[in-house]
C-alpha positions in Angstrom: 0.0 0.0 0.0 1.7 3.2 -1.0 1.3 6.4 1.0 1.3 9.6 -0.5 2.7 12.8 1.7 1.6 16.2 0.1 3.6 19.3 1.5 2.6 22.7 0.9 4.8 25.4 1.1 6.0 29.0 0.4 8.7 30.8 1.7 9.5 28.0 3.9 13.5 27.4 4.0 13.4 27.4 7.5 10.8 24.7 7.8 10.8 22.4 4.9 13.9 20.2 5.8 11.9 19.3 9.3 9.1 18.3 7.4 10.9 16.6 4.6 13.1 15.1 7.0 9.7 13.7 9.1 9.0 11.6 5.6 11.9 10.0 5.4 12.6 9.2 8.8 9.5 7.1 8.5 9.3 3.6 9.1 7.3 2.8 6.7 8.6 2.4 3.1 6.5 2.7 0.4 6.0 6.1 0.7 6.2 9.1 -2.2 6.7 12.9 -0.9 5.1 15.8 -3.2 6.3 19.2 -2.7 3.9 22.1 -4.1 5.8 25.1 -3.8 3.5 28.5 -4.4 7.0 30.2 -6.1 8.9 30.8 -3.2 11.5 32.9 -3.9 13.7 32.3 -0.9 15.6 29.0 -0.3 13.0 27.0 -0.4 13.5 25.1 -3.9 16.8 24.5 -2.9 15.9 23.3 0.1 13.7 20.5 -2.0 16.3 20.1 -4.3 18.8 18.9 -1.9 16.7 15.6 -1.0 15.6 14.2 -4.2 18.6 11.5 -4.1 16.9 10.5 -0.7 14.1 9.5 -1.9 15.0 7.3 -4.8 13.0 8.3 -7.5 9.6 8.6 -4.9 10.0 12.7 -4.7 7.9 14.7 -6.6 7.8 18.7 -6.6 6.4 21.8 -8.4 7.0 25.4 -7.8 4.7 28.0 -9.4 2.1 30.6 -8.5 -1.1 28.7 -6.8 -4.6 30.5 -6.3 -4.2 29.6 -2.2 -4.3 26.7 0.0 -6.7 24.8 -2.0 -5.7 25.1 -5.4 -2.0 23.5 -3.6 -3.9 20.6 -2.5 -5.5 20.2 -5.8 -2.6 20.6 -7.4 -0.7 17.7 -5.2 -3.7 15.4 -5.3 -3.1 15.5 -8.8 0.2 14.4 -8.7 -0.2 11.8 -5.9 -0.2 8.2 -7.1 -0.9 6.3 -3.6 -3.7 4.5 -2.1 -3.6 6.7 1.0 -3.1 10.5 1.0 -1.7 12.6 3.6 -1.6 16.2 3.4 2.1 17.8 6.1 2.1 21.5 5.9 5.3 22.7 6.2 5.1 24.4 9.1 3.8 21.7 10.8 7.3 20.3 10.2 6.9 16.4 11.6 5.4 13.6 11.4 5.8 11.0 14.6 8.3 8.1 12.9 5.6 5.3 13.0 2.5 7.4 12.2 2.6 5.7 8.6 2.8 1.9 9.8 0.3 2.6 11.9 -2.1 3.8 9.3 -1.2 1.3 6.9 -1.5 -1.3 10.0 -4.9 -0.3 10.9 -6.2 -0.2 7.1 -5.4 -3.8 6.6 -6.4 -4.6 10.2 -9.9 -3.5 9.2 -10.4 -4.8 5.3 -10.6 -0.8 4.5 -11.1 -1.1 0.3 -10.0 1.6 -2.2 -11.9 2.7 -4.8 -9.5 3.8 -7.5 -10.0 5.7 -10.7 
């Protein structure tokens, strides 16, 4: 089951290597970060930049001019390919490191089913 983590953000070089750092510290695996970025034009991108390698082919960013916090989500929804979708805001910075095994756990625990497209 893959799990999806959408981060917003803008303007958030201070924040956005806690929150990337959050995904990958997971211990869950199957997991794919995307990073919608409303065109920051601070350190931001390079911030993102930095971590692709990490994440082996499973990061997935944009950075352009959004119509708000919605359009963002839109935007990342879009991109997401997993069966579960979280959304991190970026200054939220973490995730706890087992929050995704436990999701996943309690999914298959319960027989939840997916409707996909």
């Amino acid at each position: 089951m893959k799990v999806s983590i959408i981060t917003l953000c803008y303007n958030s070089g201070h924040t956005i290597s806690s929150s990337i750092s959050s995904v990958l510290e997971q211990t869950y695996e199957d997991i794919e970060c995307v990073i919608v970025d409303g065109g920051s034009t601070d350190n931001t991108v390079n911030m993102i930049k930095s971590y692709e390698k990490d994440f082996c082919g499973n990061m997935f960013w944009l950075t352009e001019p959004d119509d708000g916090l919605y359009d963002a989500m839109n935007k990342g929804i879009t991109i997401a390919t997993g069966d579960l979708i979280g959304i991190l805001n970026c200054d939220d910075t973490f995730f706890s490191k087992t929050v995704f095994q436990e999701i996943v756990n309690f999914h298959r625990l319960n027989n939840i089913e997916y409707n996909t497209p």
